[in-house]
N, C-alpha and C positions, 0 to 999 in steps of 0.2 A: 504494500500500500504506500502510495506515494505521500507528501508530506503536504502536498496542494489540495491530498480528498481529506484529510484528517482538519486543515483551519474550514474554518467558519466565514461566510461569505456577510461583508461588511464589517466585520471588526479590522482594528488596526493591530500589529504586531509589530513587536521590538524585534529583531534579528541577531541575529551572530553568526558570523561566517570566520571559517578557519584564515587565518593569514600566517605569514612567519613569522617566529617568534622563539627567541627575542631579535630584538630591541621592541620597546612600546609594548603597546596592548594587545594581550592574545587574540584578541579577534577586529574583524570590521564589524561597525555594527549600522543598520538601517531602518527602516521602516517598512512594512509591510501593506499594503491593504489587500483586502480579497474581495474582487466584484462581482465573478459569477463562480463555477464550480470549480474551472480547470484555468483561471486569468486573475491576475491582479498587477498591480504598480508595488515596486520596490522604490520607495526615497531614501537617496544616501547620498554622501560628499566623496569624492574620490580624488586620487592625488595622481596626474599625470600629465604633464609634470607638475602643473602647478594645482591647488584645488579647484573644483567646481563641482556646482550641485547638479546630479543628474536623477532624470526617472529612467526606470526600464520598466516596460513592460511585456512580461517573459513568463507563463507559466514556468517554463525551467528552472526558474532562476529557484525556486524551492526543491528540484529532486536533485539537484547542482550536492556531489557530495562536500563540495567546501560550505555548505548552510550548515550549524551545529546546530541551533536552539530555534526556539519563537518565543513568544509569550505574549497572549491576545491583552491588551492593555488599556483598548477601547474600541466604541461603534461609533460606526458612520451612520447616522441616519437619512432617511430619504431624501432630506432637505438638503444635503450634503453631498457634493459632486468632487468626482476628479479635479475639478478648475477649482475650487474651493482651497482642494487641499495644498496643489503645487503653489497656490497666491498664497500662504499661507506659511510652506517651507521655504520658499525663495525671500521670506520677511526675516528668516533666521539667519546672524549673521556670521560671514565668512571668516577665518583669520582670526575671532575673537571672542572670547565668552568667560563668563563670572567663573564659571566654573576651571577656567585654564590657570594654575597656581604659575603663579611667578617664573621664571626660566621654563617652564615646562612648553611641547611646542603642541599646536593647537593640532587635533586629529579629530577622525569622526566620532570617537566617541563623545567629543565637548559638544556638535554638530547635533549629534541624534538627542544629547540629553537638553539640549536648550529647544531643538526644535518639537519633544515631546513637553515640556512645560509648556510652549505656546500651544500646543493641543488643549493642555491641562487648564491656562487659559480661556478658553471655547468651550468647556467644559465636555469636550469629547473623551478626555480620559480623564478618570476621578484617579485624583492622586495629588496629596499635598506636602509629598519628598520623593522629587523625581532624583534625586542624586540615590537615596535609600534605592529604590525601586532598579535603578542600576546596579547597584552594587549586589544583590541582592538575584538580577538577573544572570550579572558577572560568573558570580559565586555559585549559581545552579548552571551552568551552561562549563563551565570549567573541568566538570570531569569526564565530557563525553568530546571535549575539542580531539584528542589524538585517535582516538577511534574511528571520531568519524573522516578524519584527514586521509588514517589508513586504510578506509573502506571496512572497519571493522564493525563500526554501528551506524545506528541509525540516527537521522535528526532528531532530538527533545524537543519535545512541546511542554514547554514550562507552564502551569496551572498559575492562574495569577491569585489563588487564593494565599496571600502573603498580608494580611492586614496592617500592620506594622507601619505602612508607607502610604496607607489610605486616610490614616489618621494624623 
C-alpha cells in the first residue's frame, strides 16, 4: 500500500524526506496537501543553488523512498483552494526567521516551521507551539530515516494525537 492511499484527502501534512547527513538537519522537510485520492501539492524551499520556494505537484512524490514521515497537522476546507495556499506560503519569508539562532544558517526546516505558524494563523492548523510540534515530529520521524533511505521500511505516518503542542 502506497503512502498516497493511506493520507486523507484535504488535510495538510508536515513531511520529512531523507537527505544526507551530517552536516545540518536529518531531513528536508515540506508540506503536504492531498486533493483527491492519488494527487496533491508538496510546499517546500529548496536550495539550488541559491533558495527558492517551489510547488510540485506529483503523486510520486509520497511513494519516493526518500519521504520518511507525514503527520496530518491540519484541513483545508472547501472555502480553501490551491491559490489560497501558494499566496499564503510565498508570504513566508526567505533567508530569515525568528526561529534561525544567531550564526546558524537558515534551511527548510526554519521555512516549513514559520510557514506552518502562518497556517496556524488562519486557523487551518490548531496549534499554539509550532517549534514543540516540530521537534516533536523531528523526534518520531528519527528512527525510521535509515531504513527507509535503505529500502528497509516503510514511510510513518505520525498520529498527531500529541496534545502537549495544542495547548
Amino acid at each position: 500500500m502506497s503512502l498516497g492511499s493511506i493520507l486523507e484527502v484535504k488535510y495538510i501534512y508536515m513531511m520529512a524526506f531523507w537527505r544526507p547527513y551530517p552536516p545540518g538537519e536529518p531531513f528536508h522537510y515540506g508540506l503536504y496537501v492531498k486533493t483527491k485520492h492519488d494527487d496533491g501539492f508538496l510546499y517546500h524551499v529548496t536550495q539550488s543553488p541559491s533558495w527558492s520556494f517551489q510547488i510540485v505537484k506529483d503523486a510520486d512524490t509520497l511513494s519516493s523512498r526518500i519521504a520518511v514521515a507525514a503527520m496530518k497537522i491540519g484541513v483545508v476546507d472547501d472555502a480553501i483552494n490551491h491559490e489560497d495556499l501558494v499566496e499564503l506560503f510565498e508570504r513566508v519569508p526567505m533567508l530569515q526567521s525568528p526561529r534561525c539562532a544567531p550564526g546558524e544558517e537558515w534551511r527548510c526546516n526554519h521555512w516549513t516551521r514559520d510557514a506552518v505558524e502562518l497556517l496556524a494563523q488562519q486557523g487551518w492548523v490548531q496549534c499554539t507551539d509550532v517549534d514543540k510540534l516540530w521537534r516533536d515530529f523531528r523526534e518520531a520521524a528519527l528512527p525510521h530515516r535509515d531504513a527507509c533511505a535503505e529500502g528497509r521500511g516503510s514511510i510513518e505516518v505520525i498520529d498527531k494525537n500529541m496534545p502537549q503542542w495544542l495547548h
